[in-house]
C-alpha positions as CSV (number, residue, x, y, z in Angstrom):
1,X,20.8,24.7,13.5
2,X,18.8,23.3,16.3
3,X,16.0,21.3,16.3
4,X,13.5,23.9,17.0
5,X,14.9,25.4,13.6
6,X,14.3,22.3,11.9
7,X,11.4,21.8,12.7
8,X,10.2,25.7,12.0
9,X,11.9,24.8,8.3
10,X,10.5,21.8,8.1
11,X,6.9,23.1,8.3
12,X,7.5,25.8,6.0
13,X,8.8,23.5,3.7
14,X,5.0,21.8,3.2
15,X,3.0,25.2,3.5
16,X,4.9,26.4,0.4
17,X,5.0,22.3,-0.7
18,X,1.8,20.8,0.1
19,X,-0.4,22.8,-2.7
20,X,1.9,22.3,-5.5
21,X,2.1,18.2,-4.7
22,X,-1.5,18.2,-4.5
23,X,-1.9,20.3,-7.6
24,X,0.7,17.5,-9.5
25,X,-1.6,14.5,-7.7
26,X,-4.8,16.1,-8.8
27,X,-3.1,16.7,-13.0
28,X,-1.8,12.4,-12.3
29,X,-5.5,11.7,-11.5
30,X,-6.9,13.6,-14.5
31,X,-4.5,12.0,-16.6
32,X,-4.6,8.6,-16.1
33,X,-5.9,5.9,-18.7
34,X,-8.7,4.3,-16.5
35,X,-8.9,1.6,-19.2
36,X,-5.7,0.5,-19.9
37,X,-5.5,-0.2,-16.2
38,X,-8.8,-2.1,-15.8
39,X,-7.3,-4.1,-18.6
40,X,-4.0,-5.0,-16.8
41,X,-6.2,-5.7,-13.3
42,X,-8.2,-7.8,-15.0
43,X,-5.8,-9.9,-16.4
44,X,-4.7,-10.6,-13.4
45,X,-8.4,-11.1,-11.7
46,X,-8.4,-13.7,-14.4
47,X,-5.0,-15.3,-13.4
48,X,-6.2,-15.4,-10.1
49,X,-9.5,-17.1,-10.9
50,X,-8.3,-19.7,-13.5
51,X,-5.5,-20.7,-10.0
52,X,-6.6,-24.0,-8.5
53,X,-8.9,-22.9,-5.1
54,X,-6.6,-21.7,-2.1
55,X,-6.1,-23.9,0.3
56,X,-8.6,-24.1,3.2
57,X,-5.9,-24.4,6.2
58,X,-3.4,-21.1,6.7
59,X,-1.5,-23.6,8.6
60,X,-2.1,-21.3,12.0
61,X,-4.0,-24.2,13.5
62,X,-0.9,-26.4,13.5
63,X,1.4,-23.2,14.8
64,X,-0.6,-22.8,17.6
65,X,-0.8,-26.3,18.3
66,X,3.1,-26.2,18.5
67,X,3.2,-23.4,20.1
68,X,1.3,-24.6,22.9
69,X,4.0,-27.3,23.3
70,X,6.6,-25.3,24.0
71,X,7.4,-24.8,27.4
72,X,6.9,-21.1,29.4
Protein backbone atom coordinates (compact mmCIF):
# COMPACT_ATOMS: atom_id res chain seq x y z
CA UNK A 1 0.00 0.00 0.00
CA UNK A 2 1.40 3.40 -0.79
CA UNK A 3 1.15 6.37 0.93
CA UNK A 4 -1.43 7.93 -1.17
CA UNK A 5 -3.52 4.84 -0.08
CA UNK A 6 -2.85 5.49 3.48
CA UNK A 7 -3.64 8.47 3.55
CA UNK A 8 -7.11 7.92 1.38
CA UNK A 9 -7.72 5.12 4.39
CA UNK A 10 -6.72 7.20 6.79
CA UNK A 11 -9.35 9.92 6.09
CA UNK A 12 -12.05 7.55 5.65
CA UNK A 13 -11.16 6.13 8.77
CA UNK A 14 -12.45 9.67 10.76
CA UNK A 15 -15.46 10.42 8.26
CA UNK A 16 -16.98 7.08 9.43
CA UNK A 17 -15.01 7.74 13.07
CA UNK A 18 -15.29 11.25 13.90
CA UNK A 19 -19.32 11.23 14.62
CA UNK A 20 -19.36 8.20 16.72
CA UNK A 21 -16.23 9.72 19.11
CA UNK A 22 -18.09 12.83 19.28
CA UNK A 23 -21.28 11.09 20.00
CA UNK A 24 -19.22 9.00 23.03
CA UNK A 25 -17.59 12.62 24.15
CA UNK A 26 -20.94 14.35 24.07
CA UNK A 27 -22.77 10.93 26.42
CA UNK A 28 -19.02 11.41 28.84
CA UNK A 29 -20.10 15.10 29.19
CA UNK A 30 -23.68 14.34 30.06
CA UNK A 31 -22.66 11.92 32.35
CA UNK A 32 -20.27 13.23 34.43
CA UNK A 33 -20.78 14.06 38.40
CA UNK A 34 -20.01 17.83 38.22
CA UNK A 35 -19.91 17.66 42.03
CA UNK A 36 -17.95 15.03 43.08
CA UNK A 37 -15.33 16.72 40.93
CA UNK A 38 -15.68 20.20 42.35
CA UNK A 39 -15.20 18.37 45.58
CA UNK A 40 -11.88 16.63 44.63
CA UNK A 41 -10.60 20.29 42.98
CA UNK A 42 -11.29 21.82 45.84
CA UNK A 43 -9.50 19.90 48.09
CA UNK A 44 -6.77 20.51 46.32
CA UNK A 45 -7.47 24.52 45.98
CA UNK A 46 -7.40 24.10 49.65
CA UNK A 47 -3.99 22.21 49.77
CA UNK A 48 -2.66 24.68 47.72
CA UNK A 49 -3.83 27.67 49.82
CA UNK A 50 -3.09 26.30 53.33
CA UNK A 51 1.01 25.83 51.32
CA UNK A 52 3.46 28.41 52.71
CA UNK A 53 3.43 31.54 49.85
CA UNK A 54 5.62 30.57 46.71
CA UNK A 55 8.70 31.87 46.53
CA UNK A 56 9.14 35.34 44.92
CA UNK A 57 12.44 34.46 42.78
CA UNK A 58 11.95 31.51 39.81
CA UNK A 59 15.61 31.57 40.12
CA UNK A 60 15.79 32.89 36.13
CA UNK A 61 17.47 36.08 37.40
CA UNK A 62 20.47 34.12 38.68
CA UNK A 63 20.46 31.79 35.23
CA UNK A 64 20.77 34.58 33.21
CA UNK A 65 23.23 36.19 35.29
CA UNK A 66 25.31 32.88 34.66
CA UNK A 67 24.59 32.64 31.54
CA UNK A 68 25.94 35.86 30.68
CA UNK A 69 29.26 34.66 32.03
CA UNK A 70 29.78 32.10 29.83
CA UNK A 71 31.84 32.76 27.05
CA UNK A 72 30.35 32.98 23.17
Amino acid sequence: MDEREQMRRWVQNWKELGPILEEMKQHEIREEDNVAGLRQLARAFDYATRREPPCQDSGLVEMQRLLAKMPR
